[in-house]
Backbone as CSV, one residue per row, in Angstrom:
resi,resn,N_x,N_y,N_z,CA_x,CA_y,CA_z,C_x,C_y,C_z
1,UNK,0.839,-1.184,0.000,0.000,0.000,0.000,0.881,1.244,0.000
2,UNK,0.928,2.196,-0.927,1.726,3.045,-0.954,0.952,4.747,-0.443
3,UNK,2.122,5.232,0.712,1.855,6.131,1.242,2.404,7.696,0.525
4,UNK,1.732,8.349,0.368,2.261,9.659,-1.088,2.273,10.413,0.443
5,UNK,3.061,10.729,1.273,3.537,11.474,2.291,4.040,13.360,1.489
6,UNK,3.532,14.277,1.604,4.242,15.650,1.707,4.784,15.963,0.223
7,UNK,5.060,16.925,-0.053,5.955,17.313,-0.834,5.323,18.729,-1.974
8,UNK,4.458,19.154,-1.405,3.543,20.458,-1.370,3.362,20.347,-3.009
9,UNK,3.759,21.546,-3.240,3.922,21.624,-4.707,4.393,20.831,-5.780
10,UNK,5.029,20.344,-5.361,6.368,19.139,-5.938,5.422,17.891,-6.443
11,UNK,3.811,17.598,-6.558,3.529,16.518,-6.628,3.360,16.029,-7.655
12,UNK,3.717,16.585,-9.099,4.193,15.472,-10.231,4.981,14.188,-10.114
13,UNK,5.947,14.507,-8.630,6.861,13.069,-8.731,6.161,12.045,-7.895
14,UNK,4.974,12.911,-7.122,3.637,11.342,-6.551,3.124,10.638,-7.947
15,UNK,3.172,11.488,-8.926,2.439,10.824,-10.447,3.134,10.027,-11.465
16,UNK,4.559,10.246,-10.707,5.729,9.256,-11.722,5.627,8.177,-11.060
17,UNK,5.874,8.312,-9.604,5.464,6.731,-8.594,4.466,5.993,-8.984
18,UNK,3.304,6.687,-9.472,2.242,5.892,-9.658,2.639,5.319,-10.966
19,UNK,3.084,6.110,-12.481,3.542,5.602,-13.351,4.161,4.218,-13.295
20,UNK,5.414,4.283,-12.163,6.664,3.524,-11.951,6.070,1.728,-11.340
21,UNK,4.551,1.783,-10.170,4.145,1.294,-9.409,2.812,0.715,-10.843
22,UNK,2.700,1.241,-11.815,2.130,0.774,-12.694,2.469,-0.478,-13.832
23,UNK,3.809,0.169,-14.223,4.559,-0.507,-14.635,5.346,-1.931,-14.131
24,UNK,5.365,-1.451,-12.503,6.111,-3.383,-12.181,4.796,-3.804,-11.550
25,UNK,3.604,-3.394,-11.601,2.130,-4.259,-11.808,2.585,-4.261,-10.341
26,UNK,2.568,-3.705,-9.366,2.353,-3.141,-7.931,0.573,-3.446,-7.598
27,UNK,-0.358,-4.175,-7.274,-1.196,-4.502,-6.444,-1.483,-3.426,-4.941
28,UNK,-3.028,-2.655,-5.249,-2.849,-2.243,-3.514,-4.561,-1.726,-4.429
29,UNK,-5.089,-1.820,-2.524,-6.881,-1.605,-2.619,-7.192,-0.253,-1.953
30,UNK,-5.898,0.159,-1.217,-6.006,0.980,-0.333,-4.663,2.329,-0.846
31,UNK,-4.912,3.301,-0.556,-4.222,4.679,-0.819,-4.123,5.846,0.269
32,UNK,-2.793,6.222,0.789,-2.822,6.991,2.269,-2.263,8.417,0.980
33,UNK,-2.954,9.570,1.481,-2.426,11.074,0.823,-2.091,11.829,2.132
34,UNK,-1.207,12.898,1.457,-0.889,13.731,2.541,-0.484,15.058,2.266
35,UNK,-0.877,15.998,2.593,0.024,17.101,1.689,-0.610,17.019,0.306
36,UNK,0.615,17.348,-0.649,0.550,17.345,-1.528,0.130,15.646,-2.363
37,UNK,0.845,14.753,-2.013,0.045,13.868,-1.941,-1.531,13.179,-2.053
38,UNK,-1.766,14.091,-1.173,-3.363,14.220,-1.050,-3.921,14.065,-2.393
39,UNK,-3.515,14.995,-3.143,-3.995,15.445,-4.260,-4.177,14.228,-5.030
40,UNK,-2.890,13.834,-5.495,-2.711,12.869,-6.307,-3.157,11.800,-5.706
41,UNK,-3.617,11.438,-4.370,-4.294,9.733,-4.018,-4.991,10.294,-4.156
42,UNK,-6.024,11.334,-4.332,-7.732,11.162,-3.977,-7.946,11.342,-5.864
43,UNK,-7.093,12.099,-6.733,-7.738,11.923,-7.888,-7.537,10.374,-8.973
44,UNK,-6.123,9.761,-7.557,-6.073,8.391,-8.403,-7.298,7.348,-8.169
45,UNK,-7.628,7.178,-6.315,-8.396,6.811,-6.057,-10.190,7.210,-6.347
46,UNK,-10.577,8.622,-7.363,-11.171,8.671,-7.956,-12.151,7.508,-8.935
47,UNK,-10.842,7.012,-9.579,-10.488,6.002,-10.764,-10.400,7.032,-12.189
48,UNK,-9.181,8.327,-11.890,-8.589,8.460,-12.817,-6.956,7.778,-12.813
49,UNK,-7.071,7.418,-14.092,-5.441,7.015,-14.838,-4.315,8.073,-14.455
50,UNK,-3.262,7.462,-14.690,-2.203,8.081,-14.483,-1.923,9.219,-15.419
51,UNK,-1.992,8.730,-16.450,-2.040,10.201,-17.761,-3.038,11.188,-17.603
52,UNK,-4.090,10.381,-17.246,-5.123,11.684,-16.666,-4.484,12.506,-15.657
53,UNK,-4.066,12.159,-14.637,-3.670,12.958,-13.276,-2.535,14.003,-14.141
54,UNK,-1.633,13.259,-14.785,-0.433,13.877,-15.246,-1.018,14.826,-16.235
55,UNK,-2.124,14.928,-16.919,-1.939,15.577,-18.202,-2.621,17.032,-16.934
56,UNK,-3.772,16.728,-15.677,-3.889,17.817,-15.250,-3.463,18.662,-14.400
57,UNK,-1.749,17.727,-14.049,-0.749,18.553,-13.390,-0.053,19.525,-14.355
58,UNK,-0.195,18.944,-15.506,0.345,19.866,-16.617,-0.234,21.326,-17.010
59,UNK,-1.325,21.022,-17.082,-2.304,21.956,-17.409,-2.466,23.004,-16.264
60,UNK,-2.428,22.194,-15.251,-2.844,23.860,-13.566,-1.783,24.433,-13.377
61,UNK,-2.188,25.987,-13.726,-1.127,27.057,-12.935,-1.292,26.954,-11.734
62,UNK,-0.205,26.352,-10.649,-0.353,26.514,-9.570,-0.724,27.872,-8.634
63,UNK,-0.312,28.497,-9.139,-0.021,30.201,-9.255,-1.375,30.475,-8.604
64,UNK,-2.782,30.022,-9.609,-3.942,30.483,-9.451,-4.458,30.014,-7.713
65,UNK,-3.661,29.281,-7.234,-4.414,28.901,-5.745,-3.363,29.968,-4.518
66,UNK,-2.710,30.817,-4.724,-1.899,31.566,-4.026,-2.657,32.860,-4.054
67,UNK,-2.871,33.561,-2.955,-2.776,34.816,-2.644,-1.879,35.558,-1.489
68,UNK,-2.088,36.786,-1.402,-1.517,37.553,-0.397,-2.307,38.316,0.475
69,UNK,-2.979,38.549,1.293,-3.723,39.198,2.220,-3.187,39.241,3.535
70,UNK,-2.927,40.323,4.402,-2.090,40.250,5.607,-3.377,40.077,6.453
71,UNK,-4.787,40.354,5.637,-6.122,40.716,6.778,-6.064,39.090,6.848
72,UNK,-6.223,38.409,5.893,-6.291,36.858,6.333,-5.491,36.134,6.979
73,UNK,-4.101,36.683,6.700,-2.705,35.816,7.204,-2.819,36.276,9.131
74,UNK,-3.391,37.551,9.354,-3.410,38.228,10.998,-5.187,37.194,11.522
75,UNK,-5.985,37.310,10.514,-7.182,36.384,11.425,-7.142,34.860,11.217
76,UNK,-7.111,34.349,9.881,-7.030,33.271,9.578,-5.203,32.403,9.630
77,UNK,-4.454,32.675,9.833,-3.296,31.669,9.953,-2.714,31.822,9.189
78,UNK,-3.354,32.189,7.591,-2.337,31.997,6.048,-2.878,33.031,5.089
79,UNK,-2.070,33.751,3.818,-2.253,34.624,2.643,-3.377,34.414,2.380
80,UNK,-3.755,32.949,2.341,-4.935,33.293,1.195,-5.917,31.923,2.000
81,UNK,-7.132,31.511,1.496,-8.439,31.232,2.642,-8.115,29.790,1.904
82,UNK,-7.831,29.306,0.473,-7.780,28.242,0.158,-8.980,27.671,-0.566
83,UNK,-9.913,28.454,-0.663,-10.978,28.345,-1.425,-11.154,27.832,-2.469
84,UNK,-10.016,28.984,-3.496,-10.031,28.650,-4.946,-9.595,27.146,-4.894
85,UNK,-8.835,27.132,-4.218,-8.205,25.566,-4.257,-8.898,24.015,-4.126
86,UNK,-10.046,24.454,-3.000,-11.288,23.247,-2.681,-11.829,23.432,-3.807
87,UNK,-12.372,24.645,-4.690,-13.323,23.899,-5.641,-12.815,23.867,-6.673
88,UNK,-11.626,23.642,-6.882,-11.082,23.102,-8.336,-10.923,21.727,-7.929
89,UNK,-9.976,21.414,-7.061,-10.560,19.524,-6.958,-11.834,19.287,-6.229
90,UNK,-12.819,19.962,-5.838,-13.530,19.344,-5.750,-14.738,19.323,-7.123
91,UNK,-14.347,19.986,-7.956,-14.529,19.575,-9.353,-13.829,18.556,-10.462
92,UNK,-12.999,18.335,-10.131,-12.275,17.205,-10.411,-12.700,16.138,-10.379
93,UNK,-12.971,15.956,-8.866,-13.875,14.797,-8.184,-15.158,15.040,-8.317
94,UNK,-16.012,15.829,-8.995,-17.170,15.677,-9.513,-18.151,15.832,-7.577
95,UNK,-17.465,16.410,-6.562,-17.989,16.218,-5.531,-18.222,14.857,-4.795
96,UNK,-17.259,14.198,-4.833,-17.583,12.930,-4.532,-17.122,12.926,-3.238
97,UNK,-17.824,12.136,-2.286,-17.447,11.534,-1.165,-16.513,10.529,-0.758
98,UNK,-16.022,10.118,0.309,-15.476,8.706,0.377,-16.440,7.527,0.450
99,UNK,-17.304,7.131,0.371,-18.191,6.141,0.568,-18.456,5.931,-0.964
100,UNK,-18.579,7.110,-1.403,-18.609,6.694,-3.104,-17.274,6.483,-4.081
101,UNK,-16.115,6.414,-3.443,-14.676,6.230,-4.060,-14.684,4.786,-4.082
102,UNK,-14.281,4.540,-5.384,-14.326,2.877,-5.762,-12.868,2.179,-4.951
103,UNK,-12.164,3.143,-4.358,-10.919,2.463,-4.268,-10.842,3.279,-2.635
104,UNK,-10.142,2.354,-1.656,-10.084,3.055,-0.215,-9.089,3.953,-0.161
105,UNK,-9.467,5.199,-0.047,-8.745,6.088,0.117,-8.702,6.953,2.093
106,UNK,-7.417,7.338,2.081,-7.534,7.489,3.845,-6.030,8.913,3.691
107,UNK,-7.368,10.292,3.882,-6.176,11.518,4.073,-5.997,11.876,5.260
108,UNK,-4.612,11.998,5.182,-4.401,12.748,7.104,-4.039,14.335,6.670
109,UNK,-4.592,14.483,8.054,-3.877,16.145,8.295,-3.849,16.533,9.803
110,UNK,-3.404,17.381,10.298,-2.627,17.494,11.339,-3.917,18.754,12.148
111,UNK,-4.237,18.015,13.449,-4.971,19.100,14.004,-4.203,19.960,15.110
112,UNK,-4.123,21.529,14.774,-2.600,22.212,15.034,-2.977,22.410,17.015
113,UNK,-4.348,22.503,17.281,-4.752,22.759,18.535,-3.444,21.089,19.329
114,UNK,-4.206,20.181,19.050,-2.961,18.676,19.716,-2.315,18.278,18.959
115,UNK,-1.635,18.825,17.525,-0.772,17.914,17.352,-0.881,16.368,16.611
116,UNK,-1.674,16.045,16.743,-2.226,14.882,16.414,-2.788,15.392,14.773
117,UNK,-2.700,13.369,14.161,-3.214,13.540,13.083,-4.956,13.202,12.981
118,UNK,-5.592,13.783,12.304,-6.853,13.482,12.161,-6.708,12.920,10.311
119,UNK,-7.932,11.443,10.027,-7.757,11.345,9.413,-9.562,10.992,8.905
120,UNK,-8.562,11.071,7.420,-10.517,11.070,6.781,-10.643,9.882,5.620
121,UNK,-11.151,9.157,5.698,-11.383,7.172,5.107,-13.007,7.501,4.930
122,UNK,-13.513,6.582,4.468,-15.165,5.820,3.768,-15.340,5.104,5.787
123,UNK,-14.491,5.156,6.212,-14.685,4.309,7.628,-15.217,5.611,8.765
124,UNK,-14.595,6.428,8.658,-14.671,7.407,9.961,-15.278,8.324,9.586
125,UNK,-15.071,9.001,8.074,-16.256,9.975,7.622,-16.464,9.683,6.240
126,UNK,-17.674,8.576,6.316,-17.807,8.190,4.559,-18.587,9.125,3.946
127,UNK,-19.262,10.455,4.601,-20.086,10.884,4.199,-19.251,12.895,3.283
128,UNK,-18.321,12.874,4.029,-17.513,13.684,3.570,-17.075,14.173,2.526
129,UNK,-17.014,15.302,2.025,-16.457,15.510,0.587,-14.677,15.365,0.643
130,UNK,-14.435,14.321,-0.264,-13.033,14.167,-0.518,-12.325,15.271,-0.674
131,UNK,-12.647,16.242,-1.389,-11.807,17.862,-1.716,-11.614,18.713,-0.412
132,UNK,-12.959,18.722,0.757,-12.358,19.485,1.755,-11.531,18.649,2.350
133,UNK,-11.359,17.309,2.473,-10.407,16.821,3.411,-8.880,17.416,2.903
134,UNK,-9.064,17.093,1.222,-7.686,17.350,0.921,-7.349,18.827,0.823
135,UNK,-8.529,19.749,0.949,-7.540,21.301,1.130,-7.057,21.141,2.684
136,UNK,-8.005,20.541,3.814,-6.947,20.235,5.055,-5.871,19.978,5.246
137,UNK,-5.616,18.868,4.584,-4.261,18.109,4.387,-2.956,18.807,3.754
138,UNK,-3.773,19.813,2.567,-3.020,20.950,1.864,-2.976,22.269,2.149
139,UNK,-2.922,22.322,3.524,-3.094,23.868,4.241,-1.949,24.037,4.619
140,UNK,-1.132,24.358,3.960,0.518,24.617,3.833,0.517,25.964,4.874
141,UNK,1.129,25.687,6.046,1.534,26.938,7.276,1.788,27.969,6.365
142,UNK,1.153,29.350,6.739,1.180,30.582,6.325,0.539,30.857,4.999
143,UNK,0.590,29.604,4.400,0.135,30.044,3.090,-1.527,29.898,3.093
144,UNK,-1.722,28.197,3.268,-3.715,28.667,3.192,-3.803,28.918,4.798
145,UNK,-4.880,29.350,4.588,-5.532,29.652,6.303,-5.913,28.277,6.888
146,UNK,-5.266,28.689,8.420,-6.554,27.210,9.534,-7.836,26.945,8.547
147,UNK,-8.598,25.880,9.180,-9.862,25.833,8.610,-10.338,25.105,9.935
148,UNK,-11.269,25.273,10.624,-11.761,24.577,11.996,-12.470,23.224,11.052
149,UNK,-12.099,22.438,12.123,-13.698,20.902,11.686,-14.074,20.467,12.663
150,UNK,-15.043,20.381,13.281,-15.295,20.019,14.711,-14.530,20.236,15.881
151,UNK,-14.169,19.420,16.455,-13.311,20.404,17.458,-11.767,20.763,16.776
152,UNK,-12.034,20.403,15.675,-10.204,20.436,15.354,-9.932,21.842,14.781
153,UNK,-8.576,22.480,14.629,-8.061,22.944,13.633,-6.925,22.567,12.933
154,UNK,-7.707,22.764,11.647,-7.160,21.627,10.802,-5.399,22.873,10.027
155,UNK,-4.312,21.526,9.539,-3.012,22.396,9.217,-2.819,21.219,8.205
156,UNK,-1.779,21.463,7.837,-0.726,20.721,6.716,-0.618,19.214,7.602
157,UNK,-0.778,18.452,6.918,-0.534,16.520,7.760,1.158,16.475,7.195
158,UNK,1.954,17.111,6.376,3.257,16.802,6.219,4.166,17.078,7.738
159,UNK,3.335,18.006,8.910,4.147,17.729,9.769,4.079,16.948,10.767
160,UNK,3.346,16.202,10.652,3.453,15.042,12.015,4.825,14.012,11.074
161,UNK,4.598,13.231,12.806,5.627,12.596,12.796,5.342,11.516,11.931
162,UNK,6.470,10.279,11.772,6.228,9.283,11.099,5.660,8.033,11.723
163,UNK,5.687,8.173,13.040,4.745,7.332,13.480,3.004,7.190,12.948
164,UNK,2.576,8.328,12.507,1.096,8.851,12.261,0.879,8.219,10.972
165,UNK,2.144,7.727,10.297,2.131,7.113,8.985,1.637,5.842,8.559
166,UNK,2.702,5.579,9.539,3.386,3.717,9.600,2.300,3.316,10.133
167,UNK,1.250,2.574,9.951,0.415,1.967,10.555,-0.317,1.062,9.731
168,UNK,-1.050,0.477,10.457,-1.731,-0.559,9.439,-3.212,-0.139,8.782
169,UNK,-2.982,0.516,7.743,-4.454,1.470,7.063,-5.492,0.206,7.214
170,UNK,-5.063,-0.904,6.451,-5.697,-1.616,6.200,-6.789,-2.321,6.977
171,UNK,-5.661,-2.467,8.130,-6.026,-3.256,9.029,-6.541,-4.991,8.854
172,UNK,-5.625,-5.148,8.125,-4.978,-6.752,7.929,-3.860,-7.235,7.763
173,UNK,-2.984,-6.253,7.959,-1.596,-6.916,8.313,-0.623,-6.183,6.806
174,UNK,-1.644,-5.756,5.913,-0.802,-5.350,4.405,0.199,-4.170,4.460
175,UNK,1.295,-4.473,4.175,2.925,-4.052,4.005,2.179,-2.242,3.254
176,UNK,3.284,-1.961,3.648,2.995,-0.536,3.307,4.316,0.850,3.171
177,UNK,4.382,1.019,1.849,5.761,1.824,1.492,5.021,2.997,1.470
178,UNK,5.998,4.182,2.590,5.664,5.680,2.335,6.736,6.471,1.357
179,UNK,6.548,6.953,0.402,6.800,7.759,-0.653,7.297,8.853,0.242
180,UNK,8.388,9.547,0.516,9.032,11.072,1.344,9.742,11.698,-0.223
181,UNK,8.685,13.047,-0.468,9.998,13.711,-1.117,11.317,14.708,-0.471
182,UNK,12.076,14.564,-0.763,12.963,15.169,0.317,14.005,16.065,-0.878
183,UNK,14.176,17.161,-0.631,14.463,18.758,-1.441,16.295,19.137,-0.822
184,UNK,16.227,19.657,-1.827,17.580,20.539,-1.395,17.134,21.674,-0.884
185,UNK,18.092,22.572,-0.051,17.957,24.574,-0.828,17.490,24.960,-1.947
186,UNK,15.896,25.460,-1.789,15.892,26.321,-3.145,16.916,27.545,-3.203
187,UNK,17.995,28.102,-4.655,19.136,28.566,-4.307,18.494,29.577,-4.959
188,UNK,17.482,29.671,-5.463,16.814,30.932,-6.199,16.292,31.809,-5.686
189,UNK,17.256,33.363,-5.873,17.431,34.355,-5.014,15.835,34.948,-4.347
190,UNK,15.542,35.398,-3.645,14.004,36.452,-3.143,14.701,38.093,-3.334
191,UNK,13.783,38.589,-3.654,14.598,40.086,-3.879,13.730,40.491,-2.584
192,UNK,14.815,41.002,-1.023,13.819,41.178,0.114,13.991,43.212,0.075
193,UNK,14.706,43.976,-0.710,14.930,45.038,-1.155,14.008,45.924,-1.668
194,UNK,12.470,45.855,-1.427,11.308,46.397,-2.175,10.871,47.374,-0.955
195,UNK,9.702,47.801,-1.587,9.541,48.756,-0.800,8.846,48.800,0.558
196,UNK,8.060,47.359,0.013,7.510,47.143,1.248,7.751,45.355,1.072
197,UNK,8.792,44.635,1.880,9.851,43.777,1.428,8.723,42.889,2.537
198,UNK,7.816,42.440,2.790,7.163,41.917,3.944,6.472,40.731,3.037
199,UNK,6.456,40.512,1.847,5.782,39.179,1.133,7.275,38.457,1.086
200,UNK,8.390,38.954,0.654,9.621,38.446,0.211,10.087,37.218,1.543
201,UNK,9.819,38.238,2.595,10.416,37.559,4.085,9.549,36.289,4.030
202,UNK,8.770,36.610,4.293,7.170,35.589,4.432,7.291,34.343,3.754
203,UNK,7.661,34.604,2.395,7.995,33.838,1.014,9.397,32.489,1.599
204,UNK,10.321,33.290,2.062,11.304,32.805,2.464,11.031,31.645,3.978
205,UNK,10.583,32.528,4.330,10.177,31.725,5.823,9.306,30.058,5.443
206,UNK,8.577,30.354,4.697,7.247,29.398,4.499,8.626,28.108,3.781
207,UNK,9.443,28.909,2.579,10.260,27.730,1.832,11.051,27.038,2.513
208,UNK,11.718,27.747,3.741,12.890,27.123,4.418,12.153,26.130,5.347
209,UNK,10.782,26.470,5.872,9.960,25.959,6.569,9.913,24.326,6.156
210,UNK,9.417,24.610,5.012,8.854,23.146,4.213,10.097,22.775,3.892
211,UNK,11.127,23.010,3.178,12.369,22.502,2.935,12.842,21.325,4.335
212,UNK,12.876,22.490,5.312,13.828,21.763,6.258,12.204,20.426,6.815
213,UNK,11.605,20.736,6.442,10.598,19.557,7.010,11.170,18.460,6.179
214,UNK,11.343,18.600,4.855,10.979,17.364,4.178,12.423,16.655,4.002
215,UNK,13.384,17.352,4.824,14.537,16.836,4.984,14.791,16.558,6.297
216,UNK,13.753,16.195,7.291,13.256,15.207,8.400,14.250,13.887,7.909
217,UNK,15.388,13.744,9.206,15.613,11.999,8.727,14.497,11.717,9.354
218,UNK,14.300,10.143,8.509,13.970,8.418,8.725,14.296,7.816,9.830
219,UNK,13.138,7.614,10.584,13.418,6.752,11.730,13.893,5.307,11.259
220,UNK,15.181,4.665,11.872,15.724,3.695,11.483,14.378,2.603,11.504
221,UNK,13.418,2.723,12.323,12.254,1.491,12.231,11.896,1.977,11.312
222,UNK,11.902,2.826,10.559,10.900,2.689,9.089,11.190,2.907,8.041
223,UNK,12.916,2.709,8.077,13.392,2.927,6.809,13.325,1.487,6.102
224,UNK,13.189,0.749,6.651,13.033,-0.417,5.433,11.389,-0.566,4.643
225,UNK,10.169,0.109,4.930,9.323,0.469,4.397,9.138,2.264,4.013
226,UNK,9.959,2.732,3.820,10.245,4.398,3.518,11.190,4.101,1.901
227,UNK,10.847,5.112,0.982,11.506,5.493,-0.014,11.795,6.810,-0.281
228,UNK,13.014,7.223,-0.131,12.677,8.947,-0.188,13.538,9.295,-1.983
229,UNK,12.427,10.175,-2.189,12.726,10.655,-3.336,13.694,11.753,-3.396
230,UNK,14.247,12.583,-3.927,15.582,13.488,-4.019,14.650,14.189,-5.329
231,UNK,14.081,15.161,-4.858,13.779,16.256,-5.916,14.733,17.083,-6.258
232,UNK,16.031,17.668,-5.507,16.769,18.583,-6.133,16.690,19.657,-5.125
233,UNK,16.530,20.864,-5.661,16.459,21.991,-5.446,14.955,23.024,-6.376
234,UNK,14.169,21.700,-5.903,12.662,22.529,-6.213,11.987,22.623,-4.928
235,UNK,11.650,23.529,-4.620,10.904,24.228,-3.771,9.748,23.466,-3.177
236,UNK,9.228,22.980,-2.411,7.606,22.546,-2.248,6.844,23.215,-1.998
237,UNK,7.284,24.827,-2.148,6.470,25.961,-2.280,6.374,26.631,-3.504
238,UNK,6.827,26.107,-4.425,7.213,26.849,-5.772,5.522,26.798,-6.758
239,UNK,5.397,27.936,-6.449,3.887,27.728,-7.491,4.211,28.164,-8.711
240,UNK,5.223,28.477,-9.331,5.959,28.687,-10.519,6.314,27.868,-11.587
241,UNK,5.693,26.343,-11.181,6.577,25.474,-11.762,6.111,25.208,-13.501
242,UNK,7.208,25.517,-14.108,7.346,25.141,-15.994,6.736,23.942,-16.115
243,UNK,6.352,23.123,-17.291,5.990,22.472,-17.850,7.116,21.506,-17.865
244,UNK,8.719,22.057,-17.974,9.870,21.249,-17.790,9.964,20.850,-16.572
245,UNK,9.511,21.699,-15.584,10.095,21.422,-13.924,9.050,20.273,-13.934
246,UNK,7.472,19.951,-14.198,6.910,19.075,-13.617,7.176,18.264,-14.371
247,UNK,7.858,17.830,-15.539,8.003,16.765,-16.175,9.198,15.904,-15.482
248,UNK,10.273,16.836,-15.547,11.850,16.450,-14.179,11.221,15.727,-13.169
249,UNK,10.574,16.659,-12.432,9.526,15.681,-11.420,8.670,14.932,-11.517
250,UNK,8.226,14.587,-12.329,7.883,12.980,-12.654,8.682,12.296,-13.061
251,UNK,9.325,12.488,-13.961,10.545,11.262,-14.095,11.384,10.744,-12.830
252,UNK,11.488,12.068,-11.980,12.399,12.035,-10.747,11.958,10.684,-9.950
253,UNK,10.200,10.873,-9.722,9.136,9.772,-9.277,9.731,8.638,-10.056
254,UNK,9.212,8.447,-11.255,9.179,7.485,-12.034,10.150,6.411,-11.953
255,UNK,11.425,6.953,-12.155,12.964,6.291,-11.931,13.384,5.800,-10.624
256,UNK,12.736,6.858,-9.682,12.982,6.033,-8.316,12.201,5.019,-8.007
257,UNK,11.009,5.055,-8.167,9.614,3.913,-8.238,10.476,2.553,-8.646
258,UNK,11.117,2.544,-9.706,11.593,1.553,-10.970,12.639,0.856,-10.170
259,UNK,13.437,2.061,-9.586,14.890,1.289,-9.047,15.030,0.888,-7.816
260,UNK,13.579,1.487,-7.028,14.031,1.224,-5.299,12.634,0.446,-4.970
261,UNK,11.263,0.373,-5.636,10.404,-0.252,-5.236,10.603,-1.900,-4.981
262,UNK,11.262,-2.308,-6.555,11.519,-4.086,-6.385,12.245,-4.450,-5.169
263,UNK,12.863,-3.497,-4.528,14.046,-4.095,-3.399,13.119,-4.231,-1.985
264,UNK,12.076,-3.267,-2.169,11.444,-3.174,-0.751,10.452,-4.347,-0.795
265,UNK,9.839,-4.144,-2.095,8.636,-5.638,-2.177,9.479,-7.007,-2.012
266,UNK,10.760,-7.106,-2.336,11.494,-8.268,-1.914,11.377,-8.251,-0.220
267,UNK,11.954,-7.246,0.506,11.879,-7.101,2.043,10.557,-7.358,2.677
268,UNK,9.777,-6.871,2.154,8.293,-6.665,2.526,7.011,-8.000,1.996
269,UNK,7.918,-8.930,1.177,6.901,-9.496,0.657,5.723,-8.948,0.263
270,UNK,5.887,-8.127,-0.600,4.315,-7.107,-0.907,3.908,-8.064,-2.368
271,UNK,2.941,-8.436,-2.567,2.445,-9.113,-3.646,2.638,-8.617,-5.182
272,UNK,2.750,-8.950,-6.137,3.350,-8.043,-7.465,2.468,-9.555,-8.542
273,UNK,1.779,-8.357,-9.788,2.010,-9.981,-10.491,3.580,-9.824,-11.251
274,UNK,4.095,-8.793,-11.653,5.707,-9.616,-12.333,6.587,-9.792,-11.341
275,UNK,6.790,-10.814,-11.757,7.970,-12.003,-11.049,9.445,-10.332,-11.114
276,UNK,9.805,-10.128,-10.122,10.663,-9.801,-9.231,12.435,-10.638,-8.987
């Protein structure tokens, strides 16, 4: 069962994994999102294809889900409310619930009041729209705003720990690889020299933020079910990204899927139909 853990912006290389996990005929009923992640398990677990997902990472200016507002960032937590963002996938998903997802899908996100992950399955809230769970999950600190859900307030699920991961979704015992993308320094300058230099700082803070998250080591218990990907020096805040950058990042996915998945399904005994 493969876990698409974090990696904000960066999630073309969740869509090469799936490519990669396609290709050596990888078996799984169940799908954990997170973050950015999110995205890509709830529109795979939809029952769209991989070229589908990919052709509409291609197509979205990320750009369009970013704003700047200091009135929202001082009441609400982040620039911008995250709005635009729920109803573009939740048009995607045609409004669908988890109870109506043909395939088990299960998003976490982090409730910032304890710390703890809250998570959303066809089991605990089948009645739920899949898109608000995943703008929860995709409420990147500073950038979208809190969003309350019952008693929670809901944040980004890329920062809990890895314990909140590793678990048994299934709940039958089925092996389970988490996907970590893990970033360099973005080395691409911020001009903080303007006149009113207070988005630049902000900008900076949020990247180094997520950077140094996703370069969290691996607890030695879970590195033999952990794969971490090496994006480079792309940002998981970069809403900028070319048509070249998300293609890099899928291949980035793709190639690692290819070269490090067969070794873990050997460790893990994870079921495959090609012979291994």
């Amino acid at each position: 069962m493969p876990i698409f853990a974090g990696g904000g912006t960066r999630l073309p290389a969740h869509i090469g994994i799936l490519a990669g996990l396609k290709e050596l005929e990888i078996e799984f009923s169940h799908i954990v999102g997170v973050s950015g992640g999110s995205i890509i398990s709830a529109l795979f677990a939809s029952g769209m294809d991989v070229q589908q997902i990919k052709q509409i990472a291609l197509d979205t200016n990320f750009e369009r889900f970013k704003g700047f507002s200091l009135f929202s960032l001082l009441r609400n937590g982040g620039l911008c409310s995250g709005d635009k963002f729920e109803a573009w996938i939740d048009e995607l998903l045609m409004g669908v619930t988890f109870s109506q997802l043909p395939m088990q899908l299960h998003i976490v996100a982090t409730d910032v009041r304890s710390g703890s992950p809250v998570v959303f399955d066809a089991l605990k809230t089948p009645n739920e729209k899949v898109s608000r769970a995943v703008r929860f999950s995709m409420s990147i600190p500073l950038i979208f705003s809190f969003k309350p859900y019952q008693e929670h307030l809901m944040v980004d699920g890329s920062i809990l720990s890895e314990d909140a991961l590793h678990q048994d979704w299934a709940e039958d015992g089925t092996p389970v690889i988490c996907f970590r993308l893990r970033g360099d320094n973005d080395i691409r300058p911020v001009q903080t020299n303007g006149f009113v230099p207070l988005a630049a700082y902000i900008s900076l803070l949020i990247r180094t933020f997520m950077t140094t998250i996703s370069r969290e080591y691996v607890n030695e218990k879970f590195w033999h079910r952990t794969i971490v990907v090496n994006t480079g020096n792309t940002s998981p805040v970069d809403f900028h990204l070319s048509d070249d950058a998300k293609l890099r990042l899928f291949n980035i996915g793709y190639k690692t899927a290819l070269e490090i998945v067969p070794a873990k399904i050997w460790q893990q005994n994870i079921p495959s139909k090609k012979p291994l």
